[in-house]
C-alpha positions as CSV (number, residue, x, y, z in Angstrom):
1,X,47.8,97.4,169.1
2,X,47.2,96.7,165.7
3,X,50.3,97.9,163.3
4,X,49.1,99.1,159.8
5,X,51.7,99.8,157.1
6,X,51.4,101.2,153.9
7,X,49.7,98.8,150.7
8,X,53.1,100.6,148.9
9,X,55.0,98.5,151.5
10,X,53.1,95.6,152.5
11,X,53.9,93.2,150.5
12,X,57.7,94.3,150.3
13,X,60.1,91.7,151.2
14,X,63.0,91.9,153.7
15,X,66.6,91.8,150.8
16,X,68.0,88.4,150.1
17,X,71.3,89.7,150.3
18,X,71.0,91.5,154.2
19,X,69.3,88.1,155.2
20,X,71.8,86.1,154.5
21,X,74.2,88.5,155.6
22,X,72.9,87.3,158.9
23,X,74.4,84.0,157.9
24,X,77.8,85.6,156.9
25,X,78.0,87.2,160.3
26,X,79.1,84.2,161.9
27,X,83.1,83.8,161.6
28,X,83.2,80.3,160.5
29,X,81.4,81.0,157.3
30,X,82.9,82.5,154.2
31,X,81.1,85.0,152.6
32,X,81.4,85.0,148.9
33,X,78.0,87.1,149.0
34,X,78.6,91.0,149.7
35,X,78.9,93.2,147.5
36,X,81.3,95.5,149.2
37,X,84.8,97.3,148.0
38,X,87.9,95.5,149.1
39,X,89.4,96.5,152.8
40,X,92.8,97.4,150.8
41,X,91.0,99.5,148.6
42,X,89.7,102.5,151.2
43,X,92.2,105.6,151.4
44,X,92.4,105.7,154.8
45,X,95.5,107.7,156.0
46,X,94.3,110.6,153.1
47,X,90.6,110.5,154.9
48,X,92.3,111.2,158.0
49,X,94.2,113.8,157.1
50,X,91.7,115.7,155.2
51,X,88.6,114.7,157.7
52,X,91.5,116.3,160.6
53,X,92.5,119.3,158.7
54,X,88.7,120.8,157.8
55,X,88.2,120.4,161.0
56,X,90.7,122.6,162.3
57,X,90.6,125.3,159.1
58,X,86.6,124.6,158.6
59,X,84.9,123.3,161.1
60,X,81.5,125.4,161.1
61,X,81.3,124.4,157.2
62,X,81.6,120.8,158.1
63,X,78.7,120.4,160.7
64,X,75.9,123.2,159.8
65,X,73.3,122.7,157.2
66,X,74.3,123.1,153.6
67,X,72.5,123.4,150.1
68,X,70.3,121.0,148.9
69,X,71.7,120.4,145.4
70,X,75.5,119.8,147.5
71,X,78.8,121.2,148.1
72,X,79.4,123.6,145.5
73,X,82.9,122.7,145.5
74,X,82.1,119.0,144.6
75,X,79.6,119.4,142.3
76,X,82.1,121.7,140.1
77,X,84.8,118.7,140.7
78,X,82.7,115.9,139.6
79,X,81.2,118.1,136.8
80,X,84.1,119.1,135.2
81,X,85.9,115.5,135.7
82,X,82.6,113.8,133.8
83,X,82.5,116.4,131.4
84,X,85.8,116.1,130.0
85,X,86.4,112.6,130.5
86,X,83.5,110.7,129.5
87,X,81.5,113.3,127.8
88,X,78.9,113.7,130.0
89,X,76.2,117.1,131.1
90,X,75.6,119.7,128.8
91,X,73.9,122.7,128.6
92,X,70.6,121.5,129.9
93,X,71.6,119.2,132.4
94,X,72.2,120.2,136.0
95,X,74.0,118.4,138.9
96,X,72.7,116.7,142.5
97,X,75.3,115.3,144.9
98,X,73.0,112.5,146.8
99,X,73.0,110.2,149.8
100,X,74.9,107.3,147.8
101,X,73.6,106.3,144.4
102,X,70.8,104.5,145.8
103,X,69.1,107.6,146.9
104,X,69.3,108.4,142.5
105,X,67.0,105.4,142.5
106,X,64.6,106.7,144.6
107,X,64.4,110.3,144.2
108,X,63.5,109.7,140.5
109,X,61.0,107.2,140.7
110,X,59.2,109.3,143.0
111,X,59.9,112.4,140.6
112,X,58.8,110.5,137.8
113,X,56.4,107.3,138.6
114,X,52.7,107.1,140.0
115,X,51.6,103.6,141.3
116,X,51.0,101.3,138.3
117,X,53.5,103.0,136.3
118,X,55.7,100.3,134.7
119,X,59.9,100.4,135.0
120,X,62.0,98.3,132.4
121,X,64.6,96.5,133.8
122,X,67.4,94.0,132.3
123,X,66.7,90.3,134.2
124,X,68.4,89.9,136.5
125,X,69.1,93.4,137.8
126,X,70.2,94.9,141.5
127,X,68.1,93.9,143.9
128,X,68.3,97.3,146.0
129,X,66.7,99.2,142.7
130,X,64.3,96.8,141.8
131,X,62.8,97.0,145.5
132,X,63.3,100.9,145.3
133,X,60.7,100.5,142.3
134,X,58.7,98.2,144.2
135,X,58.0,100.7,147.2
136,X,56.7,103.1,144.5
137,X,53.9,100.4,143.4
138,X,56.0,100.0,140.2
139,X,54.9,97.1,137.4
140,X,58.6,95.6,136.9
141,X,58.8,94.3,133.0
142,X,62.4,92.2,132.9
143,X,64.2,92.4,129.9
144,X,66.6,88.9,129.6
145,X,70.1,89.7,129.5
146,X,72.3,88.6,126.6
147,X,75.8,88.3,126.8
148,X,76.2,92.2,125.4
149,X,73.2,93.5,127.2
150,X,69.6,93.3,126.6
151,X,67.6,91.5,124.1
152,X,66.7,94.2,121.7
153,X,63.8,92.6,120.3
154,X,62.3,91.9,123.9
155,X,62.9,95.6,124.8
156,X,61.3,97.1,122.1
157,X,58.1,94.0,121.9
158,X,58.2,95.6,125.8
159,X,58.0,99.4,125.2
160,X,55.2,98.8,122.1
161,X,53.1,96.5,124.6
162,X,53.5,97.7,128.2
163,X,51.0,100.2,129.2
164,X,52.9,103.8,131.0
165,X,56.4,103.2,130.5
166,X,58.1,106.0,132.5
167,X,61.7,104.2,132.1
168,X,64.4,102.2,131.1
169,X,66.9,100.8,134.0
170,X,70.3,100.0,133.1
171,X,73.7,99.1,134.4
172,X,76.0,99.2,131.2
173,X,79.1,98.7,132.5
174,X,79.8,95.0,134.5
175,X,76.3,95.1,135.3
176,X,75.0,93.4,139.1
177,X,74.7,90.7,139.1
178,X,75.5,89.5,136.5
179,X,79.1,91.2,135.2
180,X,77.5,91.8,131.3
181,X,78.7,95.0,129.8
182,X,76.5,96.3,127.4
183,X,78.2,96.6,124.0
184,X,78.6,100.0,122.0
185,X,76.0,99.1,119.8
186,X,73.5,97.8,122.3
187,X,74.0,101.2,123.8
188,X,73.1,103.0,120.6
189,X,70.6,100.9,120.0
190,X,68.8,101.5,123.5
191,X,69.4,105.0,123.4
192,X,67.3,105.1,119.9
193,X,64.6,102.7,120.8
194,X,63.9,105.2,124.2
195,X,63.8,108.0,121.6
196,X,61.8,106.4,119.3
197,X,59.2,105.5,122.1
198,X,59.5,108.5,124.6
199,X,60.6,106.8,127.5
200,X,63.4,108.0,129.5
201,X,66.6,106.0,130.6
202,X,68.1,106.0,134.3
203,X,71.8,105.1,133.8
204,X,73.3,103.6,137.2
205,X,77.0,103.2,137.0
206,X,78.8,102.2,140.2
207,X,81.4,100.0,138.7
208,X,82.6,101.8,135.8
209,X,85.8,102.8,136.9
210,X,86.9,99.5,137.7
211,X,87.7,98.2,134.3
212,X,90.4,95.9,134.3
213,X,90.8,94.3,130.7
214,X,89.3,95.9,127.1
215,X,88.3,98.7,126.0
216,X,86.3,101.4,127.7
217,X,83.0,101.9,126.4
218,X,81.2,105.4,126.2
219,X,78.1,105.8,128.7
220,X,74.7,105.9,127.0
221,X,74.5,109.7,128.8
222,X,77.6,110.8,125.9
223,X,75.2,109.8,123.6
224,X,72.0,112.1,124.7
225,X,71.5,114.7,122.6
226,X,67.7,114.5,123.2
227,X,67.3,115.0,127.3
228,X,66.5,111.0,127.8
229,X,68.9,109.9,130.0
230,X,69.4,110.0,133.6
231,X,73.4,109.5,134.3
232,X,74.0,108.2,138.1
233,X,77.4,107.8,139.7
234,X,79.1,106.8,143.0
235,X,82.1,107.2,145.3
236,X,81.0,104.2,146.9
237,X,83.3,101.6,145.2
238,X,86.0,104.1,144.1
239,X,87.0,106.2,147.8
240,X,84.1,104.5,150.6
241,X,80.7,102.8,150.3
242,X,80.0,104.4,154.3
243,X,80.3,108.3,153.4
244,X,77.4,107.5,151.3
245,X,78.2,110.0,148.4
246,X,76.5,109.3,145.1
247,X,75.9,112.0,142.3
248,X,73.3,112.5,139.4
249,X,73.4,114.4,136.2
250,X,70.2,114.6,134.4
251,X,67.8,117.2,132.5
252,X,67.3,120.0,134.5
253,X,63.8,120.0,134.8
254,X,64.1,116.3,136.0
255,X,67.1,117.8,138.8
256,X,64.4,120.3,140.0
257,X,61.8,118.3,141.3
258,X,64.8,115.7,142.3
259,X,65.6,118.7,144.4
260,X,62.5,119.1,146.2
261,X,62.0,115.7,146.5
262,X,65.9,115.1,148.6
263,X,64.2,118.1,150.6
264,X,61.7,116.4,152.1
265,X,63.7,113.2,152.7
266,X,67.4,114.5,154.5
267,X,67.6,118.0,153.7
268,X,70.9,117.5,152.2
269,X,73.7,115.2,151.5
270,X,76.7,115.0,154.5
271,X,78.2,117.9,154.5
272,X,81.6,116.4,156.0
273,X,82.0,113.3,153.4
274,X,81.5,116.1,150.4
275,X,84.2,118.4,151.8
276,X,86.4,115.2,152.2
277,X,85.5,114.1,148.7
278,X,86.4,116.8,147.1
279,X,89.4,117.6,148.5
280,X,90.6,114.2,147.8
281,X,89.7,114.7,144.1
282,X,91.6,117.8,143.6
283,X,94.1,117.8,146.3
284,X,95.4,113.7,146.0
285,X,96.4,111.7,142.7
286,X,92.6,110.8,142.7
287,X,93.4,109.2,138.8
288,X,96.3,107.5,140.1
289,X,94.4,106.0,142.9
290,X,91.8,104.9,140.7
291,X,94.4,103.4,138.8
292,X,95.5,101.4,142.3
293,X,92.2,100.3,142.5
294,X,92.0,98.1,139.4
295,X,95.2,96.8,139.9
296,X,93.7,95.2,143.2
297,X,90.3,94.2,142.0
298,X,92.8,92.5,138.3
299,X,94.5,90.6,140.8
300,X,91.6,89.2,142.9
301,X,89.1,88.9,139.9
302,X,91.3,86.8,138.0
303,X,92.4,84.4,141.3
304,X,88.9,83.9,141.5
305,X,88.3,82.7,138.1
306,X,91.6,81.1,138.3
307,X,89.9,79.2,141.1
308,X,86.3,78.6,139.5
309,X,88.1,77.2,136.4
310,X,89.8,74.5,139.1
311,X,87.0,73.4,141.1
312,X,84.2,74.8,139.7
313,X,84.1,74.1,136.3
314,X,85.2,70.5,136.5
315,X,82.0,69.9,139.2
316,X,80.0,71.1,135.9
317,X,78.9,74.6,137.1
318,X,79.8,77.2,134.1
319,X,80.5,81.0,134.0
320,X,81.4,84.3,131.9
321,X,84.7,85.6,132.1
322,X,84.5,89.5,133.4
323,X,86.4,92.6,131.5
324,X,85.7,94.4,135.1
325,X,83.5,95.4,138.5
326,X,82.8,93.3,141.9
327,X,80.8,90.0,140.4
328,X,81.0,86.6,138.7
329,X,77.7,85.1,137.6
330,X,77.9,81.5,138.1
331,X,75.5,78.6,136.6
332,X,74.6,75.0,137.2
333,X,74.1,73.3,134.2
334,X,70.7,72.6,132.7
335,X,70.0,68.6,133.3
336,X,71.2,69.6,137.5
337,X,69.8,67.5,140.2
338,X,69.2,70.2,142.4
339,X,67.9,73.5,142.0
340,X,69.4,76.6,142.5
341,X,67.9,77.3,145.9
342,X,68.4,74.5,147.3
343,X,72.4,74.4,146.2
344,X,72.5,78.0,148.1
345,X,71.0,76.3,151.2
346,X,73.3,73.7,151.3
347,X,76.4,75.7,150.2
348,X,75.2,77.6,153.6
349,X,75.0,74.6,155.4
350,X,78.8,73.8,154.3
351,X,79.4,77.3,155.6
352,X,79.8,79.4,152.5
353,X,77.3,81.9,151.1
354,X,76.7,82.9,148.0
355,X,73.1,84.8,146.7
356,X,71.0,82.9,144.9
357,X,69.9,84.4,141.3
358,X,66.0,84.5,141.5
359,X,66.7,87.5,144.0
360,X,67.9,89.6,141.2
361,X,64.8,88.7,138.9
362,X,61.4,91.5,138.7
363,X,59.7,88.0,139.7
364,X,61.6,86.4,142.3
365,X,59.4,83.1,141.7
366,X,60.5,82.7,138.2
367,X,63.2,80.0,137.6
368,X,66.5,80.7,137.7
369,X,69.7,78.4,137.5
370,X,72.3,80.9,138.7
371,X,74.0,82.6,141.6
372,X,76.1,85.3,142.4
373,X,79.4,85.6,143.5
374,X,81.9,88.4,144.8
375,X,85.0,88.4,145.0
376,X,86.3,91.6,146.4
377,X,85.5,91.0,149.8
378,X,87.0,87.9,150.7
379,X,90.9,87.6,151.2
380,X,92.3,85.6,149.0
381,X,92.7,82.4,151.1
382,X,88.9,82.5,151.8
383,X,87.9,82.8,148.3
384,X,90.3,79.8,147.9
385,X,88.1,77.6,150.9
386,X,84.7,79.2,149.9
387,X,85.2,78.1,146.3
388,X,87.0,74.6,147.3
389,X,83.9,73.6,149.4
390,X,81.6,75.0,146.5
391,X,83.0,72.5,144.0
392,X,83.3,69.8,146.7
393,X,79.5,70.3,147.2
394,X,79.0,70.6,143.2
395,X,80.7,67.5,142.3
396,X,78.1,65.7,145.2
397,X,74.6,67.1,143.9
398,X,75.1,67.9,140.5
């Protein structure tokens, strides 16, 4: 039998970051190369009692179908919590509850794209988006990342040259991979540039909550006055990646045919894991627990760079200090011996993984002289052996 797949998939390739999760599998390797929350962090005993107590009051609204657009209860709660804190939905902009914000990604690209369309993208960006654009026969245009965001004039040489720009992907705030936060007027000046040109802008923001030094910035959705912007959120890194609850507040005429689309791909978001949500939101300290979270992700972020500035930096590999989020962005320097790729193989072979930076780039062949590292995952003695080796192995190829 001959298996035929799909020329939108075909040439797809498998994500750098579950491969070598193959690698982190086995015990005797640390992995400094997930991206997930901290153990700590999760709310366990409070899911339990919730998850316990609908399903002895509730039980029938837990486990039959529900609406489309999500539990109406939840959609209120996070409505209300984004509208008064951070500015965001307005009269004209409606409300989806989704299968974690990764289901955002794909729900509007097939709302808005057709094959060839092109998607703007900072460089280096998620890898789980860009291949989400991909699938849709998407032209990726990379915008390189400055230490405050994108390059301005690159952007706009990008939305005056490329040919059916539907839209502009961003992560503002401590951005994957790369922990940049885009500065207030980078934000303003994206926001105008998109206006001035038409083109939309899909705002993902997983990691926003986890600030853990300077000043919180407004999200580029506060600033749309003109329907342009695309807001997506997550309870992934602030209550449990596994529920798989994301949320999306855009225009509503973009929300309607979001609407259809999440009806053709699972009906409707898990019933159970919005009832828990929301209950934890209005019946818990949810801003205090939010509050517990960045005390554990200050702590473990600043060991870490505690530990690249001792064996890292010495070895000759440089990198940004973060104001916040799950990653540090690290470098070999310019005049290295050995390239990027091959440092990941052989920080492997030493039995550490990290993910090398060309999987974050719209052309995964182009050069790149960085990898990613997270530090939320490990405990803190493995982050102290993962990044010991690291610089062991640094100071032997560099």
């Amino acid at each position: 039998m001959e298996y035929v797949v799909s020329d939108r998939v075909k040439n797809l390739k498998p994500s750098a970051i579950r491969e070598i999760f193959k690698y982190a599998a086995d015990p005797s390797v640390v992995s400094l190369s997930a991206g997930n929350p901290a153990p700590e962090a999760f709310p366990c005993e409070a899911i339990a009692e919730i998850s316990a107590n609908i399903l002895k009051t509730d039980p029938v609204a837990a486990l039959q179908y529900s609406v489309t657009e999500g539990y109406p209860p939840l959609r209120r709660a996070v409505w209300e919590r984004m509208n008064s804190k951070y500015s965001i939905g307005g009269e004209n902009d409606d409300i989806i509850i989704t299968s974690g914000a990764q289901q955002v990604m794909d729900l509007y690209t097939k709302t808005t794209c057709n094959e060839g369309d092109t998607v703007i993208c900072e460089a280096p960006s998620f890898i789980g988006s860009l291949n989400t654009f991909r699938s849709y026969n998407c032209r990726l245009c990379g915008i390189p990342l400055e230490s405050d965001g994108m390059n301005l004039a690159a952007l706009e040489k990008a939305l005056q040259t490329e040919k059916n720009v539907r839209f502009i992907y961003i992560i503002a705030n401590f951005q994957n991979p790369s922990g940049v936060t885009t500065s207030l007027e980078k934000r303003r000046a994206i926001y105008n540039l998109a206006k001035q040109y038409n083109v939309m802008i899909l705002e993902d923001d997983p990691y926003g909550e986890l600030r853990i030094s300077g000043e919180s910035l407004p999200p580029i959705k506060s600033l749309d006055t003109d329907g342009i912007v695309v807001y997506s959120g997550s309870f992934s890194k602030v209550l449990s990646p596994g529920m798989r609850l994301g949320y999306v507040i855009a225009p509503k005429p973009v929300v309607s045919k979001m609407v259809v689309c999440k009806q053709g791909e699972d009906v409707h978001t898990n019933s159970w894991a919005q009832m828990v949500a929301h209950r934890f939101m209005t019946e818990y300290d949810f801003e205090a627990h939010l509050e517990g979270l960045r005390e554990i992700y200050s702590k473990k972020a600043n060991y870490c760079m505690e530990l690249l500035d001792k064996y890292l930096v010495p070895a000759g590999i440089s990198y940004d200090r973060i104001e916040g989020g799950l990653f540090i962005w690290c470098r070999l320097p310019e005049n290295s011996k050995i390239s990027m790729s091959e440092f990941c193989k052989q920080a492997v072979l030493n039995k550490v993984c990290v993910v090398p930076g060309n999987a974050f780039l719209t052309d995964e062949a182009q050069q790149c002289s960085s990898f990613r590292i997270n530090f939320s995952t490990p405990t803190d003695e493995q982050l102290e052996k993962g990044i010991k080796i690291l610089g062991k192995l640094a100071s032997e190829v560099l």
